[in-house]
ZAMAR-449451 format. One record per residue (C-alpha): x, y, z. Coordinates in steps of 0.1 Angstrom, whole numbers, plus 2048, in hexadecimal, padded with zeros to 3 digits. Example, Ala and Ser with C-alpha at 12.3 -4.5 7.8 and 13.67 -1.06 7.14 Angstrom:
87B7D384E;8897F5847;
END
This chain:
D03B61B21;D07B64B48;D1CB4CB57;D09B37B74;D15B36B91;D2CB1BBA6;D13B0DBB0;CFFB0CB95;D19AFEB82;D1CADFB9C;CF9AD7B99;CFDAD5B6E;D1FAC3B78;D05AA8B8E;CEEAA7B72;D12AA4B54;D1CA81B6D;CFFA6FB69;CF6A7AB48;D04A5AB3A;CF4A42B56;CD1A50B51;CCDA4DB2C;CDAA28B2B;CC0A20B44;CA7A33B36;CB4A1EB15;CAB9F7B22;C93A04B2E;C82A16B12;C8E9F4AFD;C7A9DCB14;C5B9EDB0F;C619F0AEA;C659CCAEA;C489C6AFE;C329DAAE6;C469C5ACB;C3A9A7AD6;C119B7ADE;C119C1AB8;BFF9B3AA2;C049C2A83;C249BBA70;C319DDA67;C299E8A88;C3F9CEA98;C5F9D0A7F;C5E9FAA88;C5F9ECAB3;C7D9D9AA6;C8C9F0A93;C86A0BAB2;C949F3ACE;CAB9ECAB8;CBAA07AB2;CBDA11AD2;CD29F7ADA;CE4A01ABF;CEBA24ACB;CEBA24AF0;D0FA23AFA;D15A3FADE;CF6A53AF1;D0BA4CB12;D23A60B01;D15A7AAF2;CF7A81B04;D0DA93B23;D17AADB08;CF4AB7AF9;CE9AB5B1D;D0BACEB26;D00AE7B0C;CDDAE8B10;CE6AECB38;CFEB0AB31;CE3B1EB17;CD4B3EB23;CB5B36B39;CA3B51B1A;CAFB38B03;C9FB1AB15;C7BB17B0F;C64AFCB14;C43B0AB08;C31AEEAF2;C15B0BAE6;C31B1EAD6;C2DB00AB6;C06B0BAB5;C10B31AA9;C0BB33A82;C28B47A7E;C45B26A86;C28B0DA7A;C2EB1AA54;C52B15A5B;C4FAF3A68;C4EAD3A56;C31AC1A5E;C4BAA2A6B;C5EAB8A83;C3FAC8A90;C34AA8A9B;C53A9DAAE;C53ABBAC0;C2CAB2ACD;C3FA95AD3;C59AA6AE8;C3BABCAFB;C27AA0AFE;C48A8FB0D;C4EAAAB2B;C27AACB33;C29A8BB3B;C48A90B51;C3AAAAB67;C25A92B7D;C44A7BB83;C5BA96B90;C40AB0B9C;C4BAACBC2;C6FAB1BB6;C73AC6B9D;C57ADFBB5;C74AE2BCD;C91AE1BB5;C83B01BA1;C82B15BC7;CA6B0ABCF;CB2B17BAA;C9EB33BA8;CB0B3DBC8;CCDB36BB8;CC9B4CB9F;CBEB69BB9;C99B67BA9;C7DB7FBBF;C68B5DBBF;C68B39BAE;C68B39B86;C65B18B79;C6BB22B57;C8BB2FB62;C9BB11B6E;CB5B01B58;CB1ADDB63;C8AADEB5A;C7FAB8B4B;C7DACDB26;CA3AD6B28;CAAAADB29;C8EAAAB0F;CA2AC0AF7;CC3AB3AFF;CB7A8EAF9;CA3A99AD9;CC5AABAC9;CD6A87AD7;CC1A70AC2;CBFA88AA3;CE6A85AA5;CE1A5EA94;CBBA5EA8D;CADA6FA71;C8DA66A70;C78A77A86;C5BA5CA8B;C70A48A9B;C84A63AAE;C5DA69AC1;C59A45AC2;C7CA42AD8;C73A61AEB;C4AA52AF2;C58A32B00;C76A41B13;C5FA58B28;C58A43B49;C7EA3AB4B;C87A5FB4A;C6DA6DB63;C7DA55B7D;CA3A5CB76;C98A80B79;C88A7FB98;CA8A6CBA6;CBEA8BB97;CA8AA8BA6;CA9A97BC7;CCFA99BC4;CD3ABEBB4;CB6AC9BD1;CD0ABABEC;CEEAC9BE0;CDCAE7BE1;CCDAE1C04;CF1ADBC0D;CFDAFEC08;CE4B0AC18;CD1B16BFB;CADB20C07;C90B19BF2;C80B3BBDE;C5AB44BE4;C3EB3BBCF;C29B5BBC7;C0DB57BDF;BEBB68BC9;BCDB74BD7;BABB5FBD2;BA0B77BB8;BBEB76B9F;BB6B50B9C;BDAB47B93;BDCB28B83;BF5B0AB88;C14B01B74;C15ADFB81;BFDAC5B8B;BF0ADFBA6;C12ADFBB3;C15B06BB7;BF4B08BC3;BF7AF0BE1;C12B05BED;C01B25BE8;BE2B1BBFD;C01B0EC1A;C09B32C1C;BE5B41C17;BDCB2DC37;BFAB37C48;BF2B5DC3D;BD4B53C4C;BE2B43C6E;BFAB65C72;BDDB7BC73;BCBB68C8C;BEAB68CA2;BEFB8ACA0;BCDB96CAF;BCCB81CCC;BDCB82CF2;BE7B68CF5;C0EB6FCE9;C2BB64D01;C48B79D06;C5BB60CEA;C47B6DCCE;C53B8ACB9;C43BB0CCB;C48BC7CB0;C22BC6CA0;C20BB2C80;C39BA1C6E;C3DB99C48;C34B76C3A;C5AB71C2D;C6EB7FC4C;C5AB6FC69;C65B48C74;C4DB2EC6A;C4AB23C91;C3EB45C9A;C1EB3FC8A;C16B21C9A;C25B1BCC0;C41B2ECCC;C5FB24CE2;C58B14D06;C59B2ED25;C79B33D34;C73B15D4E;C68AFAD35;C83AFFD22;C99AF9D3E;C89AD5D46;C99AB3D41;C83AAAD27;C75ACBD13;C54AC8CFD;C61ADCCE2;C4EAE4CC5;C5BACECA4;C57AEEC8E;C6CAFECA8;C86AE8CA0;C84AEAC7D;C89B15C82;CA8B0DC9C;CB7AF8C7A;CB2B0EC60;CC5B2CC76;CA6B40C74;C98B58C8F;CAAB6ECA8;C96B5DCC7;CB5B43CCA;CC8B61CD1;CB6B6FCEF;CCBB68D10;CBBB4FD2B;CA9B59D49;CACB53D71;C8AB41D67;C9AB2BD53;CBAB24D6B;CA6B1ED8B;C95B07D79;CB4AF3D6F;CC0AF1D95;C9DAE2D9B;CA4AC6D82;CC2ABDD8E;CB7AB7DAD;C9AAA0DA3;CB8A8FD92;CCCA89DB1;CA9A7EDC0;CA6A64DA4;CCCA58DA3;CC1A4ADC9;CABA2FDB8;CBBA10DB6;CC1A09D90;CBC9E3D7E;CD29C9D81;CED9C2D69;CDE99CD66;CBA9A8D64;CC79C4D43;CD69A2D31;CB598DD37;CA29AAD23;CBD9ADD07;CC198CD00;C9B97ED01;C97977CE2;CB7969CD5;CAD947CCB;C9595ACAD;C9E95DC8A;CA8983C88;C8D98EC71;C70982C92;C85991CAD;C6E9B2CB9;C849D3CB9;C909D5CE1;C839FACE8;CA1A14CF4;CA0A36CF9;CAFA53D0D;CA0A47D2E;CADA25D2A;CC3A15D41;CE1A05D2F;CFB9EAD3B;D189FAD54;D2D9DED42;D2C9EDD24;D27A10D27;D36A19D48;D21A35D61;D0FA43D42;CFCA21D41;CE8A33D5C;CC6A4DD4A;CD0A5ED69;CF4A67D62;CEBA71D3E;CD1A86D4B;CEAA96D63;D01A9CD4A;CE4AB0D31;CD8AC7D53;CFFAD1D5D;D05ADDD34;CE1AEBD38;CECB02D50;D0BB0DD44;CF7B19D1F;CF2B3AD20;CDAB43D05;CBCB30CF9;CCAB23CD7;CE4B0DCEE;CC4B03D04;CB2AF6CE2;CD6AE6CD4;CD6ACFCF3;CB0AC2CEE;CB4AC0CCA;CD0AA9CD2;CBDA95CEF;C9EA96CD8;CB0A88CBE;CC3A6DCD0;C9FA5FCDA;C95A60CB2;CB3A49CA9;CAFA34CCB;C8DA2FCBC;C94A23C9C;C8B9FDC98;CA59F8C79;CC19FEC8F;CCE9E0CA7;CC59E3CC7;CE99EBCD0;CF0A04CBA;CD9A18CC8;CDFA12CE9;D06A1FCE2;CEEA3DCD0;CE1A44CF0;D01A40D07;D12A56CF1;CFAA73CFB;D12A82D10;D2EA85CFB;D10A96CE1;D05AADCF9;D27ABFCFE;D2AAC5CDC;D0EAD0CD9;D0FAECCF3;D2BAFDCDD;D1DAF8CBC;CF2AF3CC2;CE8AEAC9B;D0AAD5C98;CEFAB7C8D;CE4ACEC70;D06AC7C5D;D0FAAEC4B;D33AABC50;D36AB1C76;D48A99C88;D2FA91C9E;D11A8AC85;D2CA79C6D;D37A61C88;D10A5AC91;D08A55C70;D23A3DC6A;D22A28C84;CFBA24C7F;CFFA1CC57;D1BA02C5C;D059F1C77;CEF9EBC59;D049D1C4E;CFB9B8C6C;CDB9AEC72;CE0999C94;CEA9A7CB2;CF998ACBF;D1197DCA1;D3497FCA6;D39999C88;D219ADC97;D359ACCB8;D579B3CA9;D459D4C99;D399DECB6;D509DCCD1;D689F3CC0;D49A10CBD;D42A06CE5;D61A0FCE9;D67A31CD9;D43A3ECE5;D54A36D0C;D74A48D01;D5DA64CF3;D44A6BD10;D69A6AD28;D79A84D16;D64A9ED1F;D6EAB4CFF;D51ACDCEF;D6CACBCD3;D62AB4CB4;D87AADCAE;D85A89CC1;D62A81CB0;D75A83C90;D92A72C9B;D7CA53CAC;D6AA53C84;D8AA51C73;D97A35C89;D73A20C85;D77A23C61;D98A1AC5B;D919FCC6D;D719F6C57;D85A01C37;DA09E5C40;D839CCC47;D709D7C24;D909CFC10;D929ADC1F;D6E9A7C14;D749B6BF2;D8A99ABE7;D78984BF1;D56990BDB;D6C9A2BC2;D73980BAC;D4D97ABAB;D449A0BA5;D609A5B89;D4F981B7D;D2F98EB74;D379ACB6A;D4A99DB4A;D2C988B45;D169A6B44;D319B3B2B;D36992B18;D0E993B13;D0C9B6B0B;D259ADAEC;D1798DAE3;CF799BADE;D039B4AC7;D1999AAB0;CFC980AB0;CEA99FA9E;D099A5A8B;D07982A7D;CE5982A72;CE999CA5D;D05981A48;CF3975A27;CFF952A2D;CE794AA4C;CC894BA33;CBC923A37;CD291EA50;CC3908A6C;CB2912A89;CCE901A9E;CE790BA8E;CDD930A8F;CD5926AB7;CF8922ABA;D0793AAAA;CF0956AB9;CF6947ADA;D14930AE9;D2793DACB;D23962ACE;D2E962AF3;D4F94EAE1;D56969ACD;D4B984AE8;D65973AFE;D82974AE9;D7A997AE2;D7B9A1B03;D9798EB0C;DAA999AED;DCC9B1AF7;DDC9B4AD2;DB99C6AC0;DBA9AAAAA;D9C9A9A90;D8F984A95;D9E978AB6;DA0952AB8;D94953A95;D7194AAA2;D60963A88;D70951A6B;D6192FA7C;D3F941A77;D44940A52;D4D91AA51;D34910A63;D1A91DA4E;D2990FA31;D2B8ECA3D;D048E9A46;CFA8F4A22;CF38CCA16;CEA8D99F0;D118EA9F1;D288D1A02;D198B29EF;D2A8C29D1;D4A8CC9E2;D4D8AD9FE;D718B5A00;D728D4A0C;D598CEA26;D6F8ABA2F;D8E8C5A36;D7E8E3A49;D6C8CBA62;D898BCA79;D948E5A7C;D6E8F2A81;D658D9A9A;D888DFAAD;D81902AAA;D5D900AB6;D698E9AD6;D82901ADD;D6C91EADE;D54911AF4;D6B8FFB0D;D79921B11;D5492EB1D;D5590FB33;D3C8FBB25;D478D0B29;D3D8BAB0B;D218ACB1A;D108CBB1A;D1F8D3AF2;D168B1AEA;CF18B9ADC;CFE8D2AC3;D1A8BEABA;D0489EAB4;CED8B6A9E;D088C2A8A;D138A0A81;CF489AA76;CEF8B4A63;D148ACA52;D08884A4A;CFC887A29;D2088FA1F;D3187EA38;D1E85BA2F;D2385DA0C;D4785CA10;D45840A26;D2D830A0D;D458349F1;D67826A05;D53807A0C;D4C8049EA;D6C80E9DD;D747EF9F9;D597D39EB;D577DC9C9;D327E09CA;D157F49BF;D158169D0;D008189F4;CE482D9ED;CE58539FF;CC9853A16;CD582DA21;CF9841A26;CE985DA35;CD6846A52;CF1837A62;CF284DA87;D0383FA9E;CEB836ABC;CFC84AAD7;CF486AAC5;CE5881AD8;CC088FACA;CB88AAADF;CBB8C2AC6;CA58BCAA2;CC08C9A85;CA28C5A6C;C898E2A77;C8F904A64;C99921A78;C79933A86;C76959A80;C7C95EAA1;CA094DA9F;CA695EA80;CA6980A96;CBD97DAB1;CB4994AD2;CC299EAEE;CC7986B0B;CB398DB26;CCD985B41;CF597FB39;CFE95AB3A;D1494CB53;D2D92EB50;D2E912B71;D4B925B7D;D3E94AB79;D1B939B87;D3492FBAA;D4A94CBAB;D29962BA7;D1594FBC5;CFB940BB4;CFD923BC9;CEF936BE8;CCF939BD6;CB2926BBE;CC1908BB0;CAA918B91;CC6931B89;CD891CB77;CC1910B61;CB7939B5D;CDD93EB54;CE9925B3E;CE190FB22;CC28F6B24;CD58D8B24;CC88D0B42;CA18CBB40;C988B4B5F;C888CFB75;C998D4B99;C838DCBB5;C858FFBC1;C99903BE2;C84923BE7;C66911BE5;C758FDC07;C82914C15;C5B92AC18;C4E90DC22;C6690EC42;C6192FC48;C3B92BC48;C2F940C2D;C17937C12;C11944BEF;BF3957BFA;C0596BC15;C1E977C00;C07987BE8;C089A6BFB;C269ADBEF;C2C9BFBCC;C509ABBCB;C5A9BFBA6;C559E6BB4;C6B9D7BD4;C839CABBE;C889EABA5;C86A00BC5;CA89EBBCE;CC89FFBC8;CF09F4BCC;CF69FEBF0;CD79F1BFA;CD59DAC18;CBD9BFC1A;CB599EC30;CBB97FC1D;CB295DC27;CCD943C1A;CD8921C21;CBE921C42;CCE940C4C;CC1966C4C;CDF97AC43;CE299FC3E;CEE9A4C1A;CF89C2C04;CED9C9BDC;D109CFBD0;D079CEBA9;CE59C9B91;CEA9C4B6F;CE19DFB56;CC19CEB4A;CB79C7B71;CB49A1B6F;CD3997B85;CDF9A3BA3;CFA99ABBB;CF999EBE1;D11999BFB;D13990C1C;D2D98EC38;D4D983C2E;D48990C0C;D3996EC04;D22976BE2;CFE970BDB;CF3972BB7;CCC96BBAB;CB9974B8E;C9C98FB8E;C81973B92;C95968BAC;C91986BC1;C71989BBC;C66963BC7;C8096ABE5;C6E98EBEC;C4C983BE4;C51967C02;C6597DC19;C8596DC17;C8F98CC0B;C8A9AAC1F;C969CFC17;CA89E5C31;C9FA07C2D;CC0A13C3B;CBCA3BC2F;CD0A53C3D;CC8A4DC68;CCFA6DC76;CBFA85C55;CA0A6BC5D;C9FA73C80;CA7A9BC7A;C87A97C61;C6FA87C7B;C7BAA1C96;C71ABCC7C;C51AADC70;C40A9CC8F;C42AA3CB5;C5EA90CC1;C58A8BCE1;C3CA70CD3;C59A59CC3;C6AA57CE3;C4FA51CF6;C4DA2DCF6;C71A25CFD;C6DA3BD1D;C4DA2FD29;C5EA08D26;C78A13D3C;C67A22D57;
END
């Protein structure tokens, strides 16, 4: 077996690493839709196999998040001959005689599985099987060749569930209902693998391009085709190119080039003239910029001409010309940035800024001045002595306008984007494509500075302020150093972080307590679910009552959950809360303790001690225990009034007091909330998983749920309390002005599952619109915490979110990468157009 390569191997290594987190979501998720259909059915044996099915992946999935990282290890490391994922080979007679007829099946189940992946992942996987056929020095792409093809994870997860599952039925049931889960963590993956690839500089392989008349056929969705007719046309575009006269002294003069050698830009518009190039503000071609990235075509070699210098002398004379007009005044800039202050932060309108702004002297010093920066860009113009240095220094002006022009970033930020120009500029002129990697200096610092602004949303806040003013600072200290080095960009990065390192740790014990809170609720659920199953598997809950079985699948689950968790020594029943379970049962059996009163009179005083304790230790107060309590005295009376009955007439001397006339004496305090007389229901009799985790009062207030609906806590706890509380949301949209109807637009669920931890988002709280992070979902995605400055938590359920998204009171940020977004615009559009606006508000 050959031995992939390094960086092959990282790319498995990638895929090993969140092996475990992709099948446990693709688990709740396949279990939700089992019980969904569970609950649709209507035919009995239908519904028990959905049980059974969801079930048992409960059952399994933390032992899948073990061993499926394995099967998907080996089946990774096979020879790419001994990976196949042809369905049609289970149609040749020769394997079907060899078959069984059950096994045939779940492999149709398996092909039927991956042809339903391919649309999911089609953009993805499309470039993923380029960049690894390059890896593995393939002429052109082969799809069937690549080892992290959707039927590789098919296989592994089929050998994974035939590790506990026999039965192969339900093996293609799991597999049918765990399809849509896995078609999004896979897209997720081959977007990672494809940008560690990306990263080395690993250039996609070429698709076969076939004449009209072989009528080659797709492998995917018309995937292979689409690209094939990109390269017909540009086949198409080279030949027209070539015949005409039109061909400036840029383009290639040695006749005819082949398709694969020749740069992409060449068959569309070639470099600027000599002059244009030497301008304050080129027009240069955005495929042009894409070439200059990719290192591709000798052109950016080529030495500049006299053209091109006299035309930089001429531009810097226009700029002395223009340095004569007299600039704004420092009062008139402040008017303009501070205009809208008094709106809430979400209404104010993005202030425009962009490379021909003027900027405040106070702040930024004689760079505040379009002039000075323009200055600055002709004088490193003309020391550049061949063209690629020329194209270095607009790509750097060109993209200091893209970032100036994004709206997500405060106005500030980019304004200390576009004083900083200078300092970008001289790196630039010793390293042109420094933007195009990731860990220079100079992009790392922009990048950094623009993804911590993220966490303020208001210019004007005092946080934001003591953020900024040390950036201001270092951006001076960097455009008055003068250096082409990136030594003191990197030092300037390492000083901003360890100041925002120091500042996260503050905040971090401050949320920590709340995070680490609902965590162990999460886990405490997670366990209580599975020992509420445990105990209705116990022959002694038959007849039980339906609030007694209420209990014990509930409050006292998360008692015993608890005490496991909490437990240090291993001990088999900690807090003996198990062997409660088991007295409890037997007291509430009336036909049984009638005949044995005195057993049941000297196991209650320990029970009941036992049962206070355990829920006090969850936090629960007696007025919220009382309902159960009161029930269970009830359902003790027959036995507990007969004794009185006969000690008053061991006292008197009298006939005995008939049982039922024992058996009515309540006391009329007694709570009865809770009926101790109804059987349990089938659907008590069958414990399932909590939807959410419950939280105590003080897990409730470490987590933040008091920043949000005063609804959560009825969502989170027991229903003692029933009188309904008005939601505060409900007030809160009617301050902001919106109205059901206007916030139907939204589709508040996709928003919400589109969320991920790290994501930034605008949250309107206690009359306040604060910018707040999503530091942890649970597993089931129906609670999520957020936090805000300070580290001061907000936790809410999944409906929750939604109301709050649905009436904007929650806003996304989409806070992606700043500079690759920019870099992607520059190579997609003309950029010129994006900084436009910014310029023409300026003049």
């Amino acid at each position: 077996m050959t031995v992939p390569s390094r960086l092959l191997q990282q790319c498995f290594q990638e895929a090993r690493n969140s092996a475990s987190e992709l099948i446990a979501r693709c688990v709740d998720t396949a279990i939700s839709s089992l019980q969904a259909a569970e609950k649709t059915s209507k035919e009995v044996k239908q519904r028990d196999r959905l049980a059974l099915a969801w079930w048992g992946l409960l059952q399994n999935k933390i032992h899948w998040g073990a061993s499926f990282p394995q099967h998907l290890h080996e089946a990774l490391e096979a020879a790419p001959e001994m990976q196949t994922s042809r369905p049609a080979l289970l149609g040749e007679s020769s394997l079907l005689s060899l078959v069984e007829e059950e096994a045939v099946n779940e492999s149709l189940e398996s092909a039927r599985l991956v042809h339903s992946l391919l649309p999911a992942v089609e953009q993805q996987l499309t470039v993923l099987d380029a960049l690894i056929s390059s890896v593995l020095h393939l002429p052109n792409v082969q799809a069937e060749r690549n080892p992290m093809r959707p039927s590789v994870f098919v296989r592994a997860l089929r050998e994974t569930m035939a590790t506990v599952e026999p039965d192969p039925q339900m093996r293609g049931l799991w597999l049918r209902h765990m399809g849509e889960p896995l078609g999004r963590e896979l897209q997720k993956l081959y977007e990672r693998v494809a940008l560690i690839l990306q990263r080395a500089n690993v250039r996609e392989a070429g698709y076969r391009v076939r004449l009209a008349t072989e009528g080659g056929h797709s492998t995917r969705s018309g995937g292979l085709s689409t690209r094939s007719g990109v390269l017909s046309s540009r086949v198409g575009e080279l030949g027209a190119h070539s015949g005409g006269s039109g061909a400036s002294h840029w383009q290639d003069l040695n006749g005819p080039v082949s398709l694969p050698n020749r740069p992409s830009w060449a068959m569309a518009e070639s470099l600027p003239p000599m002059p244009e190039l030497a301008r304050m503000n080129t027009r240069v071609d955005h495929e042009v910029f894409h070439e200059f990235l990719s290192h591709g075509g000798s052109h950016f070699d080529q030495p500049l001409t006299h053209d091109y210098y006299d035309q930089v002398s001429e531009e810097l004379a226009a700029i002395e010309a223009f340095a004569a007009i007299p600039v704004l005044d420092e009062s008139m800039i402040l008017e303009q940035s501070t205009r809208y202050r008094d709106l809430p932060v979400v209404d104010r309108p993005a202030r425009e800024v962009g490379t021909a702004s003027q900027l405040s002297r106070k702040a930024w010093g004689e760079f505040a001045a379009a002039h000075e920066r323009a200055r600055v860009l002709m004088h490193l113009k003309q020391k550049a002595q061949r063209v690629a240095q020329a194209v270095g220094l607009d790509l750097v002006r060109t993209l200091v306008a893209q970032v100036a022009s994004d709206p997500l970033l405060l106005a500030p930020v980019r304004e200390a984007v576009v004083a900083l120009e200078p300092a970008l500029l001289r790196l630039a002129l010793g390293n042109p494509r420094f933007f195009n990697e990731d860990n220079h200096p100079g992009r790392r610092l922009l990048e950094g500075v623009a993804q911590r602004s993220f966490k303020y949303n208001d210019e004007f806040s005092s946080e934001f302020e003591a953020f900024f003013l040390p950036v201001q600072k270092a951006f001076n200290d960097l455009n008055a150093n003068g250096s082409s080095e990136p030594e003191p960009f990197a030092q300037v990065l390492n000083r901003l972080k360890a100041a925002w390192e120091e500042e996260d740790r503050q905040e971090l014990l401050v949320q920590d307590p709340g995070l680490q809170s609902i965590r162990y609720a999460e886990e405490r659920q997670a366990l209580a679910d599975q020992i509420a199953w445990d105990l209705s598997q116990r022959p002694d809950v038959d007849n039980a009552p339906g609030v007694i079985l209420d209990f014990l699948y509930g409050p006292w689950a998360l008692v015993i959950a608890s005490a496991q968790l909490n437990d240090t020594e291993s001990q088999a029943d900690p807090g003996g809360y198990r062997k409660t379970v088991s007295n409890l049962l037997w007291s509430v059996k009336k036909e049984v303790t009638l005949k044995r009163p005195k057993e049941l009179f000297a196991i209650i005083p320990g029970m009941l001690a036992k049962l206070h304790a355990g829920l006090e230790m969850l936090g629960k107060t007696r007025e919220e225990t009382k309902p159960f309590f009161d029930a269970l005295m009830r359902l003790h009376q027959p036995v507990l009034g007969l004794r009185r009955a006969r000690i008053r007439n061991d006292a008197i001397n009298s006939d005995p007091v008939p049982l039922d006339a024992a058996a009515s004496e309540i006391p009329s305090s007694m709570s009865m909330e809770l009926d101790e007389t109804l059987p349990a229901t089938p659907e008590q009799r069958k414990p399932k998983p909590k939807a959410q985790p419950w939280l105590g009062q003080r897990e409730l207030e470490a987590a933040g749920f008091e920043d949000t609906l005063p609804t959560d806590y009825g969502e989170l706890v027991e229903p003692v309390r029933t009188e309904p509380a008005e939601s505060g949301l409900d007030a809160e949209a009617e301050v902001i002005g919106l109205s059901e109807q206007e916030s139907t637009d939204l589709n508040a669920a996709a928003i919400l599952s589109g969320l991920r931890e790290g994501d930034w988002v605008d949250l309107f709280s206690r009359r306040e619109w604060l910018r707040a992070q999503l530091i942890w979902a649970s597993s089931k995605g129906t609670l999520f915490m957020f936090v805000s400055r300070g580290g001061r938590p907000h936790s809410m359920t999944k409906r929750s979110c939604e109301r709050l998204i649905a009436n904007r009171l929650l806003r996304p940020i989409d806070a992606q990468g700043v500079v690759k977004k920019a870099l992607k615009a520059m190579q997609k559009a003309d950029p010129a157009s994006a900084s436009r606006p910014a310029e023409s508000a300026t003049a």
